[in-house]
N, C-alpha and C positions, 0 to 999 in steps of 0.2 A: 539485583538482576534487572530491576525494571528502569534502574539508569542508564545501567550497561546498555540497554535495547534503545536505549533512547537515545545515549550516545552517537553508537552505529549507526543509528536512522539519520543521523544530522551528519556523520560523516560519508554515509550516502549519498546522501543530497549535493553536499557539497563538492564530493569528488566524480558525482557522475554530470553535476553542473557543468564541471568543470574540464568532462570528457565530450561535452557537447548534446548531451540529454535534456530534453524540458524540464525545467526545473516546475512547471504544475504537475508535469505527471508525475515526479516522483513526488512534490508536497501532497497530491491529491495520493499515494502509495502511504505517506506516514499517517496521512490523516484516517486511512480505513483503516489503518493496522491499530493505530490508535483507539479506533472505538470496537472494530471486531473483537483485537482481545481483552478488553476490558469487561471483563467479567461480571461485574456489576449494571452493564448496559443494557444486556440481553440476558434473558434468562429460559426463551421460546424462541428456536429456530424456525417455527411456524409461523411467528411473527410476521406481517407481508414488509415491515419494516426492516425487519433483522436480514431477509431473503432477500431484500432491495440492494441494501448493503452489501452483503457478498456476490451479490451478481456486477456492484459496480466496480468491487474490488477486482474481480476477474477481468473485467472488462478494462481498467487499468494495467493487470498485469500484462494483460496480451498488446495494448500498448507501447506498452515498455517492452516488450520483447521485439516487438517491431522497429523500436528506434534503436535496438541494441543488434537486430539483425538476426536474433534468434527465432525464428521460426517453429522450432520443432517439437518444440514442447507443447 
């Protein structure tokens, strides 16, 4: 499972490169998916570390939806 995801993320990368997307912001998308799910990283979402993290991931998302033209989410 956790190749298959890793997979994915690199055929992301690569094909939204490829469609004209920053390729940091989707490297800076695998790299918080990277550490978000990894479950041995965090173990306290009260963490100010762990909060830091998901607030940057969001902040990435929305990002990306902007250079994708999606808004509405």
């Amino acid at each position: 499972m956790q190749q298959r995801v890793k997979d994915e993320m690199t055929k992301l990368i690569t094909k939204g490169t490829a469609a004209g997307l920053t390729a940091a912001t989707l490297q800076d998308l695998k790299d918080y998916k990277d550490r978000i799910m990894n479950p041995s990283s965090h173990y306290d979402i009260e963490q100010p570390l762990f909060r830091n993290e998901l607030k940057n991931a969001i902040e990435t998302l929305d990002k990306l939806k902007i250079e994708i033209g999606y808004l509405d989410l």
